[in-house]
C-alpha positions as CSV (number, residue, x, y, z in Angstrom):
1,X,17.0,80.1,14.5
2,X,16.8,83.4,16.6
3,X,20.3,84.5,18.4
4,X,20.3,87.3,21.2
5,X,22.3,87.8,24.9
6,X,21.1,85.5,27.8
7,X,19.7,87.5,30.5
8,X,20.8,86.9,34.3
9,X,17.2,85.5,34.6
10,X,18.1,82.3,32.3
11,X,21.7,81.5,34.2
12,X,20.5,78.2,34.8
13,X,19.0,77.2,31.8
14,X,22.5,78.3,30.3
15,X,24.6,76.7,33.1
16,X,22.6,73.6,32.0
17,X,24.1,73.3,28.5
18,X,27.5,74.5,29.5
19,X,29.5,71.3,28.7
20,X,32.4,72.6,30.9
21,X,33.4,75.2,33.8
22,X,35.1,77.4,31.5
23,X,31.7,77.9,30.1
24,X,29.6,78.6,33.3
25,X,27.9,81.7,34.2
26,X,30.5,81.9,37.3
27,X,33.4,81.3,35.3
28,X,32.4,84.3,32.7
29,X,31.8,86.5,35.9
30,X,35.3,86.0,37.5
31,X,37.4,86.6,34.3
32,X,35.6,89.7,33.7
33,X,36.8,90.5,37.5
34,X,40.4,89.6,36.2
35,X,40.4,93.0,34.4
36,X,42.3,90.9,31.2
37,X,39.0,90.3,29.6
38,X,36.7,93.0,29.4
39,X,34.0,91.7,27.6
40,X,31.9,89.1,27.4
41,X,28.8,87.8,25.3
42,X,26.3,84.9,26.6
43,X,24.6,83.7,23.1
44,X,21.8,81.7,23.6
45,X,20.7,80.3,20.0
46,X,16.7,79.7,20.0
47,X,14.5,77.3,18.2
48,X,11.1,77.5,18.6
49,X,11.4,79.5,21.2
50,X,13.4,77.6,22.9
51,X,17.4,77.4,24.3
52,X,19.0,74.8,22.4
53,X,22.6,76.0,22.3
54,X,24.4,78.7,24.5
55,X,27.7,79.8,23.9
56,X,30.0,81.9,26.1
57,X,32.3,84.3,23.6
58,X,35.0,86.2,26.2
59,X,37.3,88.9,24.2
60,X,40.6,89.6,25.2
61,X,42.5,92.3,23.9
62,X,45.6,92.7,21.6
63,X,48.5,94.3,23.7
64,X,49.3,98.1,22.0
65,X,46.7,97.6,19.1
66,X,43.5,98.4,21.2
67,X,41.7,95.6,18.7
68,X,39.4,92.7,20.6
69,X,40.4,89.1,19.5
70,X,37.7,86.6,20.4
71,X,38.0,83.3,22.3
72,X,35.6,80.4,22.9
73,X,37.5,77.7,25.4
74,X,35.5,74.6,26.1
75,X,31.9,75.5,24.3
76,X,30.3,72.7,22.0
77,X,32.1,72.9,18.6
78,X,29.8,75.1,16.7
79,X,28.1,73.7,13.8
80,X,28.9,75.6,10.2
81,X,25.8,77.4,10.7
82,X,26.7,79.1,14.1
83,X,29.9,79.3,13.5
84,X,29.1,81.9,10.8
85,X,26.6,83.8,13.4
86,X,29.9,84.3,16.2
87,X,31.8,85.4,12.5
88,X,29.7,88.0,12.3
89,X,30.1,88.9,15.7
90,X,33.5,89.0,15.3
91,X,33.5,91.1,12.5
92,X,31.3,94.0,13.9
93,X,33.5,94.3,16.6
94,X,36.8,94.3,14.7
95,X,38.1,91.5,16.1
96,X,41.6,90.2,14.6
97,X,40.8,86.6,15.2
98,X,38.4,83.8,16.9
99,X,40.2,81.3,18.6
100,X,37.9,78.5,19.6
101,X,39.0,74.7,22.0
102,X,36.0,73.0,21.7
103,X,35.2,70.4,24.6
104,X,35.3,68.1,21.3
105,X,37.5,64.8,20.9
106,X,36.5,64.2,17.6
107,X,36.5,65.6,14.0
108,X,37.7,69.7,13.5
109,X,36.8,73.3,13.1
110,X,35.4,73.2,9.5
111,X,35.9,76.5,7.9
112,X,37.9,77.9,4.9
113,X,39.4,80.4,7.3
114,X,40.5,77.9,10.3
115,X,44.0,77.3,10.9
116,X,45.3,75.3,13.5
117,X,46.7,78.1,16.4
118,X,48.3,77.8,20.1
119,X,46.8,76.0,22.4
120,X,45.6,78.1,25.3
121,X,44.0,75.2,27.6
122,X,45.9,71.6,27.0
123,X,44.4,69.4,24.5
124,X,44.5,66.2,26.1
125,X,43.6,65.0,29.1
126,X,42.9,62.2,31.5
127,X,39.4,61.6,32.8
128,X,38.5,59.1,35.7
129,X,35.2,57.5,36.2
130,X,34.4,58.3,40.1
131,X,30.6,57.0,39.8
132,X,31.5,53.6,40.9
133,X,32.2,52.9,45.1
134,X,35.6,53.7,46.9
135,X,36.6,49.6,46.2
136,X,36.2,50.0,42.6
137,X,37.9,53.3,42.1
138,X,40.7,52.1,44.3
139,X,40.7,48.6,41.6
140,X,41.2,51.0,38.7
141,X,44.4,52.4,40.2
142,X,47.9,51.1,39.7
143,X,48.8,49.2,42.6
144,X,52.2,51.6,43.3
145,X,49.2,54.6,43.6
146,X,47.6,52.4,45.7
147,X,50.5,51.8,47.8
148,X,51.5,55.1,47.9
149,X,48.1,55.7,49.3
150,X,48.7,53.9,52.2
151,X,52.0,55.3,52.7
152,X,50.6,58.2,53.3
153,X,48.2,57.3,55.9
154,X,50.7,55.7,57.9
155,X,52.3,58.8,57.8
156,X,49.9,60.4,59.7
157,X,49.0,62.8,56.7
158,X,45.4,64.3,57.2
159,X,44.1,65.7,54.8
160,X,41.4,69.3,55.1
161,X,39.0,70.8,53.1
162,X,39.6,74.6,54.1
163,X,38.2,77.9,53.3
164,X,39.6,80.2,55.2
165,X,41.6,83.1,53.9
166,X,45.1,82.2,55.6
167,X,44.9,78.4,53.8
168,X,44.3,80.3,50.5
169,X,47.5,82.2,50.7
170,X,49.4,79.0,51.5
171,X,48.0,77.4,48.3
172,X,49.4,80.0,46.2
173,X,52.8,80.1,48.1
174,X,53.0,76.1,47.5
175,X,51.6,76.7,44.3
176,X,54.2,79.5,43.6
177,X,56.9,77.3,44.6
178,X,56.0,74.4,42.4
179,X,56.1,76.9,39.8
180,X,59.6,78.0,40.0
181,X,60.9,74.2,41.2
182,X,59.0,72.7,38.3
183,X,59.8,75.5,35.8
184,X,56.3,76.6,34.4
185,X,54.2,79.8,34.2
186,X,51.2,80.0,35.8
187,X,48.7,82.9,37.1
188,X,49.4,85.8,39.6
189,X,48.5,85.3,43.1
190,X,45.7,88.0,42.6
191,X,44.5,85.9,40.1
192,X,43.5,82.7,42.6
193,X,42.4,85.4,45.1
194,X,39.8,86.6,42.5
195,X,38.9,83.1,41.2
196,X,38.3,81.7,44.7
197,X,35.8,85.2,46.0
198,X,34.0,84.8,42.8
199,X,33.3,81.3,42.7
200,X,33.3,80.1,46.3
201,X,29.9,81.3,47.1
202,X,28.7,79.6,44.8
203,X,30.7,76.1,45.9
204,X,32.1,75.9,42.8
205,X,35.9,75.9,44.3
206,X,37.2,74.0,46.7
207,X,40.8,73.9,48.4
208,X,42.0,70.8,49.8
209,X,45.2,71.1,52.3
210,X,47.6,68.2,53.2
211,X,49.4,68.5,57.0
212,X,51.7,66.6,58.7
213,X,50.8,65.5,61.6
214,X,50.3,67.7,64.2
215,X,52.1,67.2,68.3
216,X,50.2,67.1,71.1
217,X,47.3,68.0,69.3
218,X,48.3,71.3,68.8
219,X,46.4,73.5,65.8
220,X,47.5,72.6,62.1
221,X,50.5,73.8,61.1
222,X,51.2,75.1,57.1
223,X,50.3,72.4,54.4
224,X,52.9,70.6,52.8
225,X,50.8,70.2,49.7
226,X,47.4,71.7,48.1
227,X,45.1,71.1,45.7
228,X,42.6,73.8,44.3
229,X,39.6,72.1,42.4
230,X,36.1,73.2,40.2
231,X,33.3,71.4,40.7
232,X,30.3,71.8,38.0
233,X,27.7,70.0,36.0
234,X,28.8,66.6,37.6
235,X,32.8,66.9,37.3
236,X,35.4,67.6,39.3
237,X,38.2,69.6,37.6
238,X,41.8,69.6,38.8
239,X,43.3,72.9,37.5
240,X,46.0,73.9,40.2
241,X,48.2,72.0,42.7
242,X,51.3,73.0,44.8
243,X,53.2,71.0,46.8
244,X,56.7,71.5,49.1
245,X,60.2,69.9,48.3
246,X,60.5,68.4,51.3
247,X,58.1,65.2,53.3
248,X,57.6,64.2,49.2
249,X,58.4,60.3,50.4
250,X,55.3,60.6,52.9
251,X,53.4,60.7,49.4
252,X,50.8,63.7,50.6
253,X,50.1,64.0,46.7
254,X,48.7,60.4,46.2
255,X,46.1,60.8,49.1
256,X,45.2,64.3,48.3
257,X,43.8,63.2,45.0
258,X,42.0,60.0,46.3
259,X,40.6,62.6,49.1
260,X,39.6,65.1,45.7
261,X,38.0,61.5,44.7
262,X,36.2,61.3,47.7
263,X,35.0,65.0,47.7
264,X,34.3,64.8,44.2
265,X,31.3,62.0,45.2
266,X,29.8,64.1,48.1
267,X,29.7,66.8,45.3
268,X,27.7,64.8,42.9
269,X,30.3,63.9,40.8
270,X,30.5,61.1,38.1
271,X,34.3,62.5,36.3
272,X,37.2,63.7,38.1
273,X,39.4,65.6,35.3
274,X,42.6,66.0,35.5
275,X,43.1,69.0,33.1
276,X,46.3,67.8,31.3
277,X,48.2,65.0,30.3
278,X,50.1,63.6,26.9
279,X,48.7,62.3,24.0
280,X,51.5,59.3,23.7
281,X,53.4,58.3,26.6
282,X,56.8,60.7,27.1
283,X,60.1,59.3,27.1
284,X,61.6,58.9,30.7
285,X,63.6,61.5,29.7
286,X,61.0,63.9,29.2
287,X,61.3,66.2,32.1
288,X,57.0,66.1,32.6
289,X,57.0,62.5,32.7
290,X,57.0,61.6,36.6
291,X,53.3,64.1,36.5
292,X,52.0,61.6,33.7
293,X,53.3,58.5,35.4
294,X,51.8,59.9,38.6
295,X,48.4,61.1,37.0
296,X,48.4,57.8,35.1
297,X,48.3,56.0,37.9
298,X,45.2,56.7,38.7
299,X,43.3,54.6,36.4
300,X,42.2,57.1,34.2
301,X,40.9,57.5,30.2
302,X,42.9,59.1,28.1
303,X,41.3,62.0,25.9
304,X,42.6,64.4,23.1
305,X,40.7,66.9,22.4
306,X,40.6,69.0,18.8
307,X,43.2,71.7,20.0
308,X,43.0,75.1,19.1
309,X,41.7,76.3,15.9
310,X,41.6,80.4,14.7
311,X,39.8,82.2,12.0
312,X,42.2,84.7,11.5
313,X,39.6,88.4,10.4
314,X,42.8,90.8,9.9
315,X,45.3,88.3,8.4
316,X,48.3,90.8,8.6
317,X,47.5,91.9,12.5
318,X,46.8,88.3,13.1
319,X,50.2,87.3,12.2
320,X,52.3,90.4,13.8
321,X,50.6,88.8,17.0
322,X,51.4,85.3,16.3
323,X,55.3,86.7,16.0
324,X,55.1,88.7,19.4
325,X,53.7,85.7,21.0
326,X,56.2,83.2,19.3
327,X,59.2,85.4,20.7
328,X,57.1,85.9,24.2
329,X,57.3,82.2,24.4
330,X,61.1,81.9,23.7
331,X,62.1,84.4,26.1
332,X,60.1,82.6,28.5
333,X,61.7,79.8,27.9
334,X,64.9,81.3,28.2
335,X,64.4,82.4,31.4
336,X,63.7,78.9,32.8
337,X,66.7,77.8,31.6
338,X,68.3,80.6,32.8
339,X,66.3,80.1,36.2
340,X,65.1,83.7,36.0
């Protein structure tokens, strides 16, 4: 086996065996843009000569200890054998830790050093199979998601597929209000503004707007929901939504995903992923369970991935960060309660 850094040249032949977007070329462009992640390494793993394996290792640094710590969302789970190659890696740079999420539903990280760690990306998820025609993905759908389909075209809800820099900023306003209304922490809006320059030219983004409808045929007015999606390899991801308090019993959310449905076909997609979910069903009480009930209602496959494994290389550094976050996460939570 021969290991070396893939050259701009071979982006396709490492897009290829990128199992998910957080593993594309694109994707390792834009977060170095972020200025949170400055460094990345593209390892392509050669047999014969040839690119069997590529893995995208992005490092992030420790805040106040200047010391790298290594992170690998979404790759393949590495085998014991390449695992001890991005090790090394690791080592030479003084990383504290490795942190790898394979795009893996089965088995675990097998090393004497793994521990299980926090997730970063949610570890289950719910995947819908968009290969069949409009009929049949309707059939897989609950009959209430269906209904509340139709409720929204008789509305009068259109639904747009924009790119223009104006129906950006009202995604993350929507998206900033769902944030605060729903009480979770998500990305600056400098952030989205990066991700969307980076990867729209390559028509790897895509925003999708719902309106009310408009009087007299007068120009569209702000959207009273959005979606922002990634499209790559054949699936359609849905990362970020946002949507207003108010017109929620026209159902603009229902018939912006079966629209992201429809997109997701003209795109050449097979799986429409909806990024997170529960591994069991939540309790009513369970202030996320309307989102599963509505995501549910789709019709799509539950998955549960591996979760988040480290290899701690500085045991004592790795768990004075591990405290900071735990009490980063506390006062977080605090603060929601608080409604800070």
């Amino acid at each position: 086996m021969f290991i070396r850094e893939i050259t701009e040249g071979e982006k396709a032949d490492f897009n290829r065996l990128a199992p998910h977007v957080c593993q594309s070329w694109e994707w390792g462009s834009f977060r170095l843009q972020t200025g949170t992640v400055p460094k990345i390494l593209r390892l392509g793993f050669y047999e014969n000569r040839k690119l069997v394996r590529a893995y995208q290792l992005f490092f992030h640094i420790a805040p106040k200890l200047n010391r790298p710590i290594g992170y690998l969302p979404r790759s393949l789970s590495p085998s014991a054998e390449d695992l001890e190659a991005l090790k090394k890696i690791c080592r030479e740079v003084k990383a504290v830790y490795l942190k790898l999420e394979p795009d893996e539903t089965e088995g675990k990280i097998n090393d004497p050093l793994a521990v299980r760690g926090r997730n970063i990306l949610p570890p289950h998820s719910l995947l819908l199979n968009i290969s069949g025609t409009e009929e049949e993905i309707l059939a897989q759908m609950h009959e209430k998601t269906r209904y509340n389909i139709k409720v929204a075209q008789k509305h009068g809800i259109t639904v747009v597929s924009q790119e223009d820099p104006e129906s950006l900023e009202a995604f993350i306003k929507l998206h900033g209000q769902t944030q605060k209304r729903q009480g979770f922490y998500s990305h600056y809006p400098e952030y989205y503004r990066t991700l969307w320059n980076t990867l729209r030219p390559q028509n790897m983004v895509h925003l999708l707007c719902a309106y009310l409808p408009s009087a007299n045929h007068q120009p569209l007015t702000d959207p009273i929901a959005a979606l922002m999606l990634f499209s790559f390899n054949g699936v359609l991801y849905f990362p970020y939504g946002g949507w207003s308090a108010e017109h929620r019993e026209k159902m603009p959310n229902n018939l912006l995903h079966f629209e992201a449905i429809r997109l997701g076909k003209q795109l050449g997609c097979t799986v429409y992923d909806m990024w997170s979910s529960y591994r069991d069903t939540p309790k009513p009480s369970d202030p996320w369970y309307g989102t599963y009930i509505f995501k549910k209602g789709f019709g799509g496959r539950e998955v549960n991935y591996v979760g988040s494994w480290d290899i701690p290389f500085d045991r004592n550094i790795y768990t004075l960060i591990n405290t900071a976050d735990s009490l980063r996460i506390k006062t977080l939570h605090l603060r929601r309660k608080l409604g800070i």
